[in-house]
N, C-alpha and C positions, 0 to 999 in steps of 0.2 A: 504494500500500500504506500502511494507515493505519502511525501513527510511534507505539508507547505513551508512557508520562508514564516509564517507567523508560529509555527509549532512550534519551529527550532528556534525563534525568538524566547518565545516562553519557554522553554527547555533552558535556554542561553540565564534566561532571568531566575530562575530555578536558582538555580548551582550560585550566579553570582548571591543571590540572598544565603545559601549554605554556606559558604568560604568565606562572606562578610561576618555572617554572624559567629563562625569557628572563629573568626582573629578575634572578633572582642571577647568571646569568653575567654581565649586564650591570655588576652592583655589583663580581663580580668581577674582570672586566676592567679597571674601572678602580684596583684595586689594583696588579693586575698589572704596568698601563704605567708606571706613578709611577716616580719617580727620587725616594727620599726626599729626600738631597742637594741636586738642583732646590729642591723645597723650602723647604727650610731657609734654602737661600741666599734664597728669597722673603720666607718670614718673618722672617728678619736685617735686612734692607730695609724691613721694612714693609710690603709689596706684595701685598695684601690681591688685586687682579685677578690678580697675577702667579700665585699659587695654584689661581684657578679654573682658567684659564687651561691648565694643568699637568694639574689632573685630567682636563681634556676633555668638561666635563659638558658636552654640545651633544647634538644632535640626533642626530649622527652615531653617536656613544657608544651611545645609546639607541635604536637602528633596528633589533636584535634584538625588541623588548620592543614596537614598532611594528608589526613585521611581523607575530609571533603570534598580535598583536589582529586585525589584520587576516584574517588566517586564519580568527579565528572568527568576522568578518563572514561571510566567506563561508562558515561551515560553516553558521552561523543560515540565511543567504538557500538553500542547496542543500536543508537540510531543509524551509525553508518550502517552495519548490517541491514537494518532494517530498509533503506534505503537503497540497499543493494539487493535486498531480494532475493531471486532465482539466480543461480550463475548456472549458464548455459553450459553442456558438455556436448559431446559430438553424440552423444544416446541417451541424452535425458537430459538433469539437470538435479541442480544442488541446495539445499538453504544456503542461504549466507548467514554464519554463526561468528561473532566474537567471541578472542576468549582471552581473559589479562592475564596469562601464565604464557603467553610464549615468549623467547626470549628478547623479541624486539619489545613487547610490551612493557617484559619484566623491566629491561635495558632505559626505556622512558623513564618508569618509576623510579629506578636508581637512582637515572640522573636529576628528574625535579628534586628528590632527596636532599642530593646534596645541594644542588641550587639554591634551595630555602634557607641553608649554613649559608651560601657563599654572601647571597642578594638578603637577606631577614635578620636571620640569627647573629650572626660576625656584624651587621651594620648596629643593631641594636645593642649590644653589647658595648661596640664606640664610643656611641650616642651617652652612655651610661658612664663609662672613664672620662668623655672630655667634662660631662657635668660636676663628677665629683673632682677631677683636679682643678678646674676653673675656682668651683665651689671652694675648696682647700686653698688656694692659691690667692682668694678675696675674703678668707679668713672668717670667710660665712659659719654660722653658726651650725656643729654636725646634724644638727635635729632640723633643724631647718630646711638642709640640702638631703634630708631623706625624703623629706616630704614633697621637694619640688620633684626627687625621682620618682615616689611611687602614688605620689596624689593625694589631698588630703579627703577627711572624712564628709562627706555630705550629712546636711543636719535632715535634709528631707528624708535622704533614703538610708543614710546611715552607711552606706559604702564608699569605700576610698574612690574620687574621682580625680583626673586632670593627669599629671603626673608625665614624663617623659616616656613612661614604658609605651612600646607601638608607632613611637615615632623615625623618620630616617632622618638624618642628619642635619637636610636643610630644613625642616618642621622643628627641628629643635634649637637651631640657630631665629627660627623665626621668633621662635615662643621667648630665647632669651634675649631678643634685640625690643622684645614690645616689654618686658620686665626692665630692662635700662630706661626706654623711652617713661614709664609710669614711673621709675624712682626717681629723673631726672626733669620730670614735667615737660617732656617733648611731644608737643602736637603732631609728628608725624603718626604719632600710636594711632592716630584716625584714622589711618590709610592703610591700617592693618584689616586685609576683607576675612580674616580668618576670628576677628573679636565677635565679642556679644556686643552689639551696638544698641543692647536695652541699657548696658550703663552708662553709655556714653554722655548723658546729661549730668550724672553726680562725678565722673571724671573732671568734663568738661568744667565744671563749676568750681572743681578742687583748684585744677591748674589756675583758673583767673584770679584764683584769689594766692596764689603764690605759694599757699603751704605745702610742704609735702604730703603727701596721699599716706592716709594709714596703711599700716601694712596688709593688715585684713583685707583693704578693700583691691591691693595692689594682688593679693593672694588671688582672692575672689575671680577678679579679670583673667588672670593670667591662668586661671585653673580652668575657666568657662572655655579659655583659648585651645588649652592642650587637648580637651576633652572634641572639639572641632577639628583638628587635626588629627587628633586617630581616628575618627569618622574619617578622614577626607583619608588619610592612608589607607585605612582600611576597604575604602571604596575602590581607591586605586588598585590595591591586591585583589580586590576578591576579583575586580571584571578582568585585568589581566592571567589573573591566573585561571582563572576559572573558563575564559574561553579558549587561552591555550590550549587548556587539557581537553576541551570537550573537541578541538581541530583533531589534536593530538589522537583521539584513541578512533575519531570517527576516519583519520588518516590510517591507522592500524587496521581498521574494519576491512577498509579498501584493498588495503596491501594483504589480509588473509584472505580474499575473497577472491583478488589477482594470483596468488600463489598456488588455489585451489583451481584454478581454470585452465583454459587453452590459449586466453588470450597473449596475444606478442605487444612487447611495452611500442611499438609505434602504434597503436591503438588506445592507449591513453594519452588525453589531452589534457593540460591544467591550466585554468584561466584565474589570474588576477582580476577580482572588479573591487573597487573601490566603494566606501559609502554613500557614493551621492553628492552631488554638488551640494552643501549645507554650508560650507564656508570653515565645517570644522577636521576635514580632512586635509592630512600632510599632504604639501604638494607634490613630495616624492612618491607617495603612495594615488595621488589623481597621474601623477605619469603612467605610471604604470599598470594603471588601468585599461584592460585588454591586451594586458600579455599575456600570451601562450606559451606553453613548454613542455615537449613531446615527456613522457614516459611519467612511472614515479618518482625518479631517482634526480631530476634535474631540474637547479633550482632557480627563483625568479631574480632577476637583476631587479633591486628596488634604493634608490637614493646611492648606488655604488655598494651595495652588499648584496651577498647572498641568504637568500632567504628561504625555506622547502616549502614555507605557506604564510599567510598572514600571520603574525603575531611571535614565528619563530625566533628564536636566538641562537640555535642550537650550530651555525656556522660563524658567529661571531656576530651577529648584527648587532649593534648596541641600542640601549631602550629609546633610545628620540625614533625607532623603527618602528618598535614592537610595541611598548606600552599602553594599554588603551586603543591599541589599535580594533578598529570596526570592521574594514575589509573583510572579504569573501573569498574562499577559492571555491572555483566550479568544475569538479570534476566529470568527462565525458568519458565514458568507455565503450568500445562496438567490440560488443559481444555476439559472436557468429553472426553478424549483420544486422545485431538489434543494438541501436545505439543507446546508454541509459544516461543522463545527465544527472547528477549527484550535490544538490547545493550546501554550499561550506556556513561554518557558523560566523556571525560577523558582529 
């Protein structure tokens, strides 16, 4: 049964709401476990490992936020099956079955695996040393800079909000160039589009009258802030990641379906289409729009990299390629003379 371009949308929106909501619990979790105390007593020492160490950022920590993606490998690879149907044989023909245990599959999962160390886990860990040496280094107070790491308590809900944890690096340079801008009464903090612009009136009023801003209220801001950027990170993970993986296994579907057949790779064709003239596509990716490229195996010239499908990195493209990308690939295959077109997720 053919699959519309609105299933696999909603399919596509699926998975991104599962991997969004794996990273917050994941961010949450690690508020949770913290022993601020712990801590403190790290930061008192100097104990800069002693910290990471504490929050847990591993692997382990993160194997919610693993498994999700994974999930939408396999929801990609079961659609592509599904989308592929019947594979013709010269006396009869075949279901198209996925399965995540062969070793190109296995091979995928490996490598998002460790991906999530190289690009998640190793930048948040960073993110978390340059805070406490800066911290240490401005002779901030240890209790203090525990809390701007793991977020302080909300009185509504009673759980730790804001906090560094979930951010990458330039989120956390943001979050601490708007904390400079509030202790030093610099109106640029307006032009901060990641604030709560509900308090912009009781800021606004602090600065004209020249006092310094309490700290509370300087707290308050800058926690509303962090709590918006791990939203906006998290958003950015889950649609990159999440339609990777769902390209990813629906490309695996393909490649077992091709493996099981008769067909010769000059009968596969792969077309690049772009999102649409909307104004918010790369315009390396509107180039490239309507390129073709015979077989599985050969990949699309997109901005000067190569790429095996939208969203790829897996031959070096770097993320101004890949991230948030929308694109499509359209796969065509003639099958003993029956051509089937196969649309990508985007």
């Amino acid at each position: 049964m053919a699959i519309t371009q609105g299933q696999l949308n909603a399919i596509a929106k699926r998975r991104e709401n599962a991997v969004l909501a794996a990273f917050i619990t994941v961010v949450q979790s690690v508020r949770d476990q913290v022993t601020i105390q712990e801590i403190v007593r790290a930061l008192e020492a100097g104990n800069v490992d002693r910290v990471i160490f504490l929050l847990q950022l591993d692997q382990a920590t993160y194997e919610p936020l693993e498994n999700e993606i994974l999930q939408s490998f396999r929801a990609g690879g079961l659609t592509g099956a599904q989308q592929v149907g019947a594979i013709p044989l010269q006396n009869g023909e075949l279901a198209a079955r996925f399965s995540i245990r062969t070793p190109q599959a296995e091979a995928w999962a490996a490598a998002m695996s460790s991906r999530l160390v190289v690009e998640i886990i190793e930048p948040q860990r960073e993110v978390i040393r340059d805070i406490v040496r800066q911290g240490l280094e401005d002779g901030r107070n240890p209790r203090s800079i525990a809390l701007d790491i793991v977020g302080r308590t909300s009185k509504a809900t009673g759980k730790r909000e804001g906090g560094y944890i979930g951010l990458a690096s330039n989120q956390a340079q943001w979050v601490a160039n708007a904390r400079a801008e509030l202790e030093s009464l610099d109106n640029n903090y307006f032009t901060r589009s990641l604030r709560d612009k509900r308090l912009d009136s009781t800021i606004r009023k602090a600065m004209e009258s020249g006092e310094p801003l309490p700290a509370a209220t300087i707290d308050n801001a800058i926690t509303r802030m962090q709590s918006r950027a791990e939203r906006y990170r998290g958003e950015t993970i889950a649609r990159t990641e999440a339609i990777e993986a769902l390209r990813a296994g629906q490309d695996q579907s393909i490649r077992q379906a091709y493996e099981q057949s008769d067909v010769l790779d000059k009968e596969v064709t792969r077309e690049w289409s772009d999102s649409g003239n909307d104004g918010r596509t790369r315009p390396t990716h509107s180039r490239a729009d309507g390129q073709k490229v015979q077989g599985l195996d050969t990949p699309f010239i997109v901005g000067g990299y190569r790429l095996m499908r939208p969203g790829d990195s897996s031959l070096g493209a770097p993320g101004k390629e890949t991230i948030q990308c929308r694109c499509r690939q359209i796969t065509r295959i003639n099958w003993g003379g029956r051509a089937r077109r196969i649309e990508g997720f985007g």
